[in-house]
Steps between C-alpha positions, in 0.01 A plus 500: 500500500500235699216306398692579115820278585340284788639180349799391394379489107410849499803611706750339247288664226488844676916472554543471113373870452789622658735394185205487246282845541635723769843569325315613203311791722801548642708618212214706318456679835851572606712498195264627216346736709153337449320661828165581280328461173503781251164432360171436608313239246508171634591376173761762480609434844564096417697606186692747721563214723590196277729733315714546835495160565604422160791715506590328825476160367708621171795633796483148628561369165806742426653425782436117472719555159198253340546587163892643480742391271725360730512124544328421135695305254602711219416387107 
């Protein structure tokens, strides 16, 4: 580990996954319940996967309010 964020390039890089990746795992794991995969394909597995991420990433959006009403001009 280490040798992985030895200078100050990589360490800056590696401090990013904190707010980019990690919350991500995070929420799967602990608020959907994601502790394993259901299936056993590795295909299946990856479609398992990007579908919980997806739904994740569609949460963010709702609670964003992209795409509500309010704030639009009405016609």
């Amino acid at each position: 580990m280490r040798e992985a964020i030895d200078s100050d390039t990589r360490r800056q890089l590696y401090s990013q996954r904190i707010g980019t990746v990690e919350p991500v795992f995070g929420n799967n794991w602990h608020n959907k319940r994601l502790h394993r995969l259901n299936l056993r394909d590795t295909t299946k597995v990856n479609t398992q996967w990007k579908l919980y991420c997806m739904v994740h990433n569609i949460e963010k959006l709702a609670k964003s309010g992209l795409g509500s009403k309010r704030g639009r001009y009405e016609h």
